[in-house]
C-alpha positions as CSV (number, residue, x, y, z in Angstrom):
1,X,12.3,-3.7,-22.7
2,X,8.6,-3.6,-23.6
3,X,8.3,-7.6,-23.2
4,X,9.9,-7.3,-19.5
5,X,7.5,-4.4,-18.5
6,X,4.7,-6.4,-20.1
7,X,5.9,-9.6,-18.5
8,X,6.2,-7.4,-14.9
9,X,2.6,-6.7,-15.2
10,X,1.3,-10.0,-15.8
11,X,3.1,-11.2,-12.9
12,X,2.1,-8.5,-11.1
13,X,-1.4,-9.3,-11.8
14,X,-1.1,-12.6,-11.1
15,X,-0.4,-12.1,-7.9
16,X,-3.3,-9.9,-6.9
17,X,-5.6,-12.3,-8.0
18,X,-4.3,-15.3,-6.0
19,X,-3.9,-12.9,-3.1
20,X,-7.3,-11.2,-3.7
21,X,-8.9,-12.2,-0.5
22,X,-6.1,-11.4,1.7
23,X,-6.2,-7.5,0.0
24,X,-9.4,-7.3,0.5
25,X,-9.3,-8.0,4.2
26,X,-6.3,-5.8,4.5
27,X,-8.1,-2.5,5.1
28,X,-10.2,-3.8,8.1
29,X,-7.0,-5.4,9.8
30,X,-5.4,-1.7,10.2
31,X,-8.0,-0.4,12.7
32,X,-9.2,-3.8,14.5
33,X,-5.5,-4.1,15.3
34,X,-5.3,-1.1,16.4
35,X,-8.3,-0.7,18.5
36,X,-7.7,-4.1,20.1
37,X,-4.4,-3.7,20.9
38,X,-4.7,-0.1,22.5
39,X,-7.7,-1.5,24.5
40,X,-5.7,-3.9,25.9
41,X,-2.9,-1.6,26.6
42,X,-4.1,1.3,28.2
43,X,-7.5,-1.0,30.4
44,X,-4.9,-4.8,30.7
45,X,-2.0,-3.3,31.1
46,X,-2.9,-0.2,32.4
47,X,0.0,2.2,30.4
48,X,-0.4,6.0,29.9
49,X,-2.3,7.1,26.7
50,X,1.0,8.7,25.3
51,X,2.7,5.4,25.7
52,X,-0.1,3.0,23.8
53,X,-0.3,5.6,20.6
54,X,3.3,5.0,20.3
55,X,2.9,1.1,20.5
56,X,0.0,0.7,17.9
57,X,1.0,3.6,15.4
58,X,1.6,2.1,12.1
59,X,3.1,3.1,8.7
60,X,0.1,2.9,7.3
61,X,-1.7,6.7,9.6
62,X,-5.2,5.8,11.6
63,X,-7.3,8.7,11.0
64,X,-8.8,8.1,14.1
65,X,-8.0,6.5,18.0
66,X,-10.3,8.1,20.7
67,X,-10.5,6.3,23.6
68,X,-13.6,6.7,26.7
69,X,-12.2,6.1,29.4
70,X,-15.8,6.2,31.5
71,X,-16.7,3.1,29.3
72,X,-13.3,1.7,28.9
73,X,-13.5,1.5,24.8
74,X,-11.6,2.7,21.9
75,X,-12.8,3.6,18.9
76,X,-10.2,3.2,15.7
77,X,-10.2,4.1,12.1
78,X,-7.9,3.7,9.0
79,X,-8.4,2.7,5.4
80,X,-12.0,3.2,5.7
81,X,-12.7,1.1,7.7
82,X,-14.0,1.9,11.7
83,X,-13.5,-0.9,14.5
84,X,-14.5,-0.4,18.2
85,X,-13.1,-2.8,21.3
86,X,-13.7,-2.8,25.1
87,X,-12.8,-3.9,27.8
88,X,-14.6,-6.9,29.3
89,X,-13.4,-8.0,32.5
90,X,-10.1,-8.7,34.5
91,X,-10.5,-12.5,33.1
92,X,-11.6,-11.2,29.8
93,X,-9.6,-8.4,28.6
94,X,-10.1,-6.8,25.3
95,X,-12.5,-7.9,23.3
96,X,-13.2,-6.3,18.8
97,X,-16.7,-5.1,18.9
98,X,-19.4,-5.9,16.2
């Protein structure tokens, strides 16, 4: 039983390390997501608020999504990360802020 535990975390550890990069990235892809896709449902689309929480909530809790309305952004956070997107035109759309 020991070998298969140890054998577990070996391959376990394997696989971080080939998928380092792509954990890494992970925690920022929680609240660009979010914020983008909100942005372009509640300004694109034009959907109530209540309606675009519902289609970007995740497993994985933001621990914030405000929206301003007067500048037609959004504002998300989640893992530690923060990521801002608004809208930039009826051609345009949404757009991830820097």
């Amino acid at each position: 039983m020991k070998r298969l535990g140890l054998l577990m975390v070996v391959v376990l550890l394997g696989w971080a390390w080939l998928e380092r990069q792509a954990l890494v990235d992970f925690p920022g892809i929680l609240s660009a997501y979010s914020a983008k896709e909100y942005c372009s449902c509640r300004f694109v689309m034009g959907f109530e608020q209540a309606y675009c929480r519902a289609y970007v909530k995740q497993w994985l809790p933001l621990s914030e999504l405000e929206e301003n309305s007067q500048l037609r952004s959004v504002s998300a956070a989640g893992l530690g990360q923060d990521s801002r997107a608004a809208w930039q035109g009826a051609q345009e759309g949404c757009r991830l802020l820097p």
